[in-house]
C-alpha positions in Angstrom: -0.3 -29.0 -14.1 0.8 -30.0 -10.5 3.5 -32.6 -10.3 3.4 -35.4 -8.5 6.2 -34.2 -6.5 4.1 -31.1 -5.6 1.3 -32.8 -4.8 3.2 -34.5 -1.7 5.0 -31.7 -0.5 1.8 -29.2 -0.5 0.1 -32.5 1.0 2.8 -32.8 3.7 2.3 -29.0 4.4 -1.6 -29.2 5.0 -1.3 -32.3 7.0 1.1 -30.4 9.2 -1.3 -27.0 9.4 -4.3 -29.2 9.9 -3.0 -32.3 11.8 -5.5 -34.2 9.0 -4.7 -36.5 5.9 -5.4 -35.3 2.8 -5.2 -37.2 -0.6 -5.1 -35.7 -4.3 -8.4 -36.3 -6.6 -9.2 -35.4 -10.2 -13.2 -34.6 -10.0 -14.2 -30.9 -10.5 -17.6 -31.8 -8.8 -15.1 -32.0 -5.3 -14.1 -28.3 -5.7 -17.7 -27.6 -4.5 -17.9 -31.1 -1.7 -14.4 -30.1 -0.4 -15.4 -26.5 0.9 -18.4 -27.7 2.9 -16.0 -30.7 4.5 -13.1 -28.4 5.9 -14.0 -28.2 9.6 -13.8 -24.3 9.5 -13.2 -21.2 7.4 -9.5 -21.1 8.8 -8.2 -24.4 7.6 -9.3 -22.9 3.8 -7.5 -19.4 4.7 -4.2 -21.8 5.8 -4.4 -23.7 2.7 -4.6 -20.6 0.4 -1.6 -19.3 2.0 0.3 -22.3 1.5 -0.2 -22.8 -1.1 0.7 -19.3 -2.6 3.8 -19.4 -0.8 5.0 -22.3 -1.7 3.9 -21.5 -5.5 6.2 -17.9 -5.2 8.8 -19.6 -2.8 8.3 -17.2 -0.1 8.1 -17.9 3.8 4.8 -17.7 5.2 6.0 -15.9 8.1 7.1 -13.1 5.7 4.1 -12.7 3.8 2.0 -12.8 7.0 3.9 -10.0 8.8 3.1 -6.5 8.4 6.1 -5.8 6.3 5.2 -3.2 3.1 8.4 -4.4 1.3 7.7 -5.8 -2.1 6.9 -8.1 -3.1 4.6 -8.6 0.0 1.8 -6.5 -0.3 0.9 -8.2 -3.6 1.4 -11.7 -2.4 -0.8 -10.7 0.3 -3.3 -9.5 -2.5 -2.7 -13.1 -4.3 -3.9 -14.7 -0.8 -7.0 -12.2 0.0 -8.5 -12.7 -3.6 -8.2 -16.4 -4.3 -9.2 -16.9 -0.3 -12.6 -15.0 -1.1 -13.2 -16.6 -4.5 -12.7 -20.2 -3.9 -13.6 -20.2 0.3 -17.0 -20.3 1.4 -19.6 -17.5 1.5 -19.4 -17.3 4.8 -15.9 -16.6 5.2 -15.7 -12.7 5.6 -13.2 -10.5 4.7 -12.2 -9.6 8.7 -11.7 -13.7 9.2 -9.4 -13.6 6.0 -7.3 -10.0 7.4 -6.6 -11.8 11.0 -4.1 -13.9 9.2 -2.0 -11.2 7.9 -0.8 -9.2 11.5 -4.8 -8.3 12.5 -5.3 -6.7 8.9 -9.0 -5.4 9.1 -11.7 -6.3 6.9 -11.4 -2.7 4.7 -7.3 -4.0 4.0 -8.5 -7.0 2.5 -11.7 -5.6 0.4 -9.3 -2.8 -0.6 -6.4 -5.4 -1.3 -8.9 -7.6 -3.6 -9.7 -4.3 -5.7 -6.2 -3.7 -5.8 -5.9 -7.8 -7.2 -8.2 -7.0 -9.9 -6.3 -3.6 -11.4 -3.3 -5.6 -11.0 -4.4 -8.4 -12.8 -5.9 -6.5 -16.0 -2.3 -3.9 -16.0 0.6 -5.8 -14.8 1.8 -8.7 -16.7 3.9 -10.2 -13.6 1.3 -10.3 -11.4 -0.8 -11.6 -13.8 1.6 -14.5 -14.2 1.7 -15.0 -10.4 -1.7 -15.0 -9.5 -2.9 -17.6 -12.5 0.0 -20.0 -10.8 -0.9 -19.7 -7.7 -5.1 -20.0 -8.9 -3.8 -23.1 -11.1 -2.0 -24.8 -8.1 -5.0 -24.1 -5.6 -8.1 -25.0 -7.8 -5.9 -28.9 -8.2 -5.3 -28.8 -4.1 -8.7 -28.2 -3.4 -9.8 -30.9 -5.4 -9.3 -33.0 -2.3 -11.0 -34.9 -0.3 -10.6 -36.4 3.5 -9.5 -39.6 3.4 -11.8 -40.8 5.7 -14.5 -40.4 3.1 -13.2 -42.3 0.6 -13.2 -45.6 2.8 -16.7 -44.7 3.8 
């Protein structure tokens, strides 16, 4: 469960990223709303990497390099997987690999197989990714607040 605590400081780092204000909500049915309202595929790939690295405690300016040292390449893995299963269907694996030093689309499809072995064989990643899945499904279930007072 996200703290409260949590909640503002991944708040505070997507209001920086995205110069917009976010606030927190509880309703499953805006995990579906929220994709469709961020203004591009981008602003979901900058959220995902947030929040996994502020989840694992790692700079985002590390795991965005093209550094091979661990624990990178799997953090990186984290990012491409959760990025294609909760962003949009449009959102293509080349879009996701321009975050991470120009990777190409084949370094991400190949880094989301990679996610999958991982998850089903390594207990630590395992533990990773479902923290980073747990604090991302509750940050996306946010909503502009613009809408609300609509």
């Amino acid at each position: 469960m996200i703290t409260p605590q949590e909640v503002d400081e991944i708040g505070n780092l997507i209001e920086q990223r995205l110069n917009k204000t976010y606030i927190m909500t509880k309703k499953k049915k805006d995990v579906l709303s929220i994709k469709k309202e961020y203004t591009s595929n981008q602003d979901f790939v900058n959220i995902v990497i947030d929040v996994v690295c502020y989840t694992l405690a790692f700079e985002r300016d590390e795991v965005c390099s093209k550094s091979r040292k661990a624990p990178f390449p799997d953090i990186r893995k984290i990012i491409f997987k959760l990025s294609k299963d909760y962003g949009s269907y449009s959102l293509t694996f080349a879009q996701i690999g321009s975050f991470f030093a120009n990777s190409d689309h084949a370094t991400v499809m190949w880094g989301i197989r990679k996610a999958k072995d991982l998850y089903s064989t390594d207990r630590q990643f395992k533990k990773e990714y479902d923290a980073c899945e747990e604090k991302l499904t509750e940050v996306i279930n946010i909503n502009l607040k613009n809408q609300n007072n609509d």
